[in-house]
N, C-alpha and C positions, 0 to 999 in steps of 0.2 A: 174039605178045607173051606174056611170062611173067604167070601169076596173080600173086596175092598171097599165096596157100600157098607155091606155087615159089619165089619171091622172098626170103621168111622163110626158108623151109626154108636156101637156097643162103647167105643169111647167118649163119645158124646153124652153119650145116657151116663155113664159113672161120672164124668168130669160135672156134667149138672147134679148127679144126685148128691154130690159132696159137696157143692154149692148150694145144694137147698140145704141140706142136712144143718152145715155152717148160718144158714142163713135165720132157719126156722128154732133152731137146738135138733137136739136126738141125731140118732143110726140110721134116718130113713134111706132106704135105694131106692125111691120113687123120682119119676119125672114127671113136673109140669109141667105141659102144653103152653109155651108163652104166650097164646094168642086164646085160647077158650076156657087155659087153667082147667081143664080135666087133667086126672091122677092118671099114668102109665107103668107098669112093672118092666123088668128087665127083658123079657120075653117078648116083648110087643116090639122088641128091635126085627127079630125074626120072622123067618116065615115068605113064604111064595107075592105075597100084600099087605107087608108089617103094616102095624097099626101107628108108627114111629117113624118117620120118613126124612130126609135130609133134605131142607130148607135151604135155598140160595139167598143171600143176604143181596146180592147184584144176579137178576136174572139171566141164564145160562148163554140165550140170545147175543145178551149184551156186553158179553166177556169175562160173566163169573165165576169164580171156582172156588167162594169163599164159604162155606156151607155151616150152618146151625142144626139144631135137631124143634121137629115142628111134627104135629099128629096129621096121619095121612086127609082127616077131612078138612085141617085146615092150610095145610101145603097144598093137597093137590085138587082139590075143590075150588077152593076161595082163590088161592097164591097162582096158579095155573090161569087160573083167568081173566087173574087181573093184571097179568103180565102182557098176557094177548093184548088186552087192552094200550097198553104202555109200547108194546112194540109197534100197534098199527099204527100209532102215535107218531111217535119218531119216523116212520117209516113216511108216511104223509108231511112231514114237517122237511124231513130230507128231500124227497121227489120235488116239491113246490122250491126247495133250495139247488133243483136240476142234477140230485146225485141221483142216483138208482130210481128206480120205476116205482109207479103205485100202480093198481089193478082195476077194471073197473068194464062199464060196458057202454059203450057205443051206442047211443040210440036215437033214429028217426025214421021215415018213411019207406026206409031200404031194411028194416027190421033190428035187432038187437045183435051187437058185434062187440064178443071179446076182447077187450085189448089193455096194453099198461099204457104208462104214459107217464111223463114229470114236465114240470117247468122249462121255461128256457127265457133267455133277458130279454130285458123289453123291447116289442115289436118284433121282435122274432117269433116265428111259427112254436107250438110246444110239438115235441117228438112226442108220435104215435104210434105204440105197432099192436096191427092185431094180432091174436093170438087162437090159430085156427080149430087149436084142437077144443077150443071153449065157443066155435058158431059153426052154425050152419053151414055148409060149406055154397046153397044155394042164396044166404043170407050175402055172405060175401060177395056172390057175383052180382047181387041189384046192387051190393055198394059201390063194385068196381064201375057196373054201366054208371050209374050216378057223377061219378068223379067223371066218366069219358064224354059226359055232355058239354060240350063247348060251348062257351058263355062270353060276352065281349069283351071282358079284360083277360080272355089268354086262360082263368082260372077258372076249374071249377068250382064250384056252390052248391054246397045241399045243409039242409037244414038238418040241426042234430043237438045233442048233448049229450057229456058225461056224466053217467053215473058213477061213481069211484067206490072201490068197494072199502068205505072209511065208517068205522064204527065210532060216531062222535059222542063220547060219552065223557063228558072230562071229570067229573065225579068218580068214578072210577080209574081213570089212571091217574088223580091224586091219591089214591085207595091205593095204588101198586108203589107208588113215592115212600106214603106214608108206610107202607106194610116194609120196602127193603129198611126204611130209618127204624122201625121197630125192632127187626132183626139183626138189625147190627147192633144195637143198644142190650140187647139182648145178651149177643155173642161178647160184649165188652164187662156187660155190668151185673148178666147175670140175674137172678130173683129179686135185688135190690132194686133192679130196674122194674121188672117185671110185675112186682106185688106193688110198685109204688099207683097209688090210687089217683095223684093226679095224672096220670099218666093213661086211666081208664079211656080217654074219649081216643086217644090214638084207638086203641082196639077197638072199639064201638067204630070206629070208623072204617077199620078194613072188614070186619063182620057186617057192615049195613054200609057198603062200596055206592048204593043208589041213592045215599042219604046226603046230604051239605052237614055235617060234625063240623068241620074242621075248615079254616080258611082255603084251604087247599095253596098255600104263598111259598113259593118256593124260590132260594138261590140258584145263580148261574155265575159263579165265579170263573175268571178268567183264566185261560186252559195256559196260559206262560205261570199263574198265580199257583194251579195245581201242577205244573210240572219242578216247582221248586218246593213246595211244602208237602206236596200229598207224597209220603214214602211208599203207601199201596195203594191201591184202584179202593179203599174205601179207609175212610178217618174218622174219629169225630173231635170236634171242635169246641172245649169251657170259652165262649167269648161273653169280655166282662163289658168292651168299649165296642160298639157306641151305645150299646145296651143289652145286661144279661140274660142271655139264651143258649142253648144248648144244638152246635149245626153238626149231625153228622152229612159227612161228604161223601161224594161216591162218582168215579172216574167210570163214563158209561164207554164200552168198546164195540161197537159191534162187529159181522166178519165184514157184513154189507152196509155202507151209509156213514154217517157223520159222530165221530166221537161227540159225548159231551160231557158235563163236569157239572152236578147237581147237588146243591145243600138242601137238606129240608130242616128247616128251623123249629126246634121244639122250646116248650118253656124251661127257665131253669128252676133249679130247685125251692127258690125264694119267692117266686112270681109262678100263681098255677094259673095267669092269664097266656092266651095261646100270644105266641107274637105277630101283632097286626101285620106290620109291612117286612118285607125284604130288607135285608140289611144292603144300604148302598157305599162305596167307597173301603176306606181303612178299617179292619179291626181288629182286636188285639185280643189274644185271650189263650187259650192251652190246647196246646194238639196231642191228643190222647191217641198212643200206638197200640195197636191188638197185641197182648205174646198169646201166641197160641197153645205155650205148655200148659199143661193142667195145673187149673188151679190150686196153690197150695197154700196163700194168702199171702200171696205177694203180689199178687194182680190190683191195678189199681182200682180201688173202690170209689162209687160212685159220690157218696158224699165226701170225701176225702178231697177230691179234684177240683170239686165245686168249690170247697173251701179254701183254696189251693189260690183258684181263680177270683177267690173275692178278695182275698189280702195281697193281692196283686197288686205295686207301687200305679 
């Protein structure tokens, strides 16, 4: 009996091969890869390392269970890593905000010591703890003697710093930004999205994640603003005012650390300039809901929306 990966995957693959089929003409039961556009057959769902794998539109970390169909080199190669990326991210951006820990090592004249550590408000000490089973355990004791040397104000003093185990590459976690907005565009709009050519440098960007493509400019809408509009942990947005672009949205959850609430603004279909800045303040425009039944063309179509949004009073 088939899992329930297999199962999803196998509806996945038919619900797009009848979308491309619809999109291109003919009977085809093939699947594009939305991201490198290689050909797939139906078989390639199966198997002990399908060649067809299930794609998180909101990485699993961050509280998603919203899934596409992606080819295993570019899910679990590319998508896998540029997740990490995105998570050490936040992970560092919460600790310095004094939620949960970051990792890292201790280091000066008493040798190298494991330990996490976050923020704490101003003029307060930052919480430290080492973590033994990552030193020395003879490391430990020159740190201990160190801290035990009495010094004239009461405190001890040794010289040190942290090294944090923070992989700073922000080109790549807009590459993991930019790769969930592709996938949800994807999961909404289909081959129309997919094959549309302005839309090439999004791809070129999560395939070359070490490159500057793309502004990397993203929203942070305010989490009272997604608890009244957003109906799921991911949306996207035809906005016309204060000027037309295209925001999918995406409600981040983790199990550890700080929610957040992330637009990445793509062009709209009239303008194939990327959009320079963030949109600040009010805007107005069409909030497009995923149905998850198969498509049967009743799903809203991508130009259709657009046009929706432009004859908008």
């Amino acid at each position: 009996m088939a899992g329930k990966g297999v199962r999803l995957r196998e509806k996945l693959f038919d619900d797009y091969a009848e979308r491309l089929a619809r999109q291109i003409g003919g009977g085809t039961r093939t699947f594009v890869c939305p991201i490198c556009q290689e050909k797939f057959a139906k078989n390639d769902v199966y198997g002990e390392n399908p060649r067809l794998t299930l794609a998180h539109v909101i990485p699993e970390a961050l509280g998603g269970t919203f899934c596409t169909l992606a080819c295993a080199g570019c899910n679990n190669n590319i998508g896998c890593e540029l997740e990490a990326y995105l998570l050490d991210r936040f992970r560092a951006e919460d600790a310095m905000r004094g939620v949960g820990t970051i990792g890292g090592r201790l280091v000066g004249d008493f040798g190298s010591v494991g330990v996490e550590f976050r923020s704490a408000p101003s003029g307060e000490p930052w919480p430290l703890f080492i973590i033994e089973k990552q030193t020395n355990l003879a490391v430990i004791r020159e740190l201990e003697t160190a801290l035990d040397v009495p010094v004239e104000s009461g405190t001890a003093m040794i010289k040190s710093s942290i090294k944090p185990y923070f992989r700073h590459r922000p080109s790549r976690v807009s590459a993991a930004l930019y790769q969930s907005a592709f996938l949800a565009m994807f999961a909404y709009f289909g081959y129309e999205f997919a094959f549309d050519t302005r839309y090439a440098k999004l791809r070129d960007q999560i395939q070359k994640p070490d490159e500057t493509i793309l502004p990397g400019v993203f929203d942070q809408p305010p989490e009272a603003w997604a608890n009244e509009v957003l109906p799921e942990p991911h949306s996207v947005m035809m906005v016309k005012r204060p000027y037309s672009y295209i925001l999918p949205v995406f409600r981040l959850r983790p199990k550890v650390g700080l929610s957040r609430v992330i637009g990445v603004p793509l062009p709209g279909l009239d303008d194939p300039v990327w959009p320079p800045v963030r949109p600040r303040g009010k805007v107005d425009g069409v909030l497009v809901r995923f149905r998850p039944a198969k498509d049967d063309g009743s799903r809203p179509r991508l130009a259709a929306v657009w046009e929706q949004v432009k004859h908008m009073p």
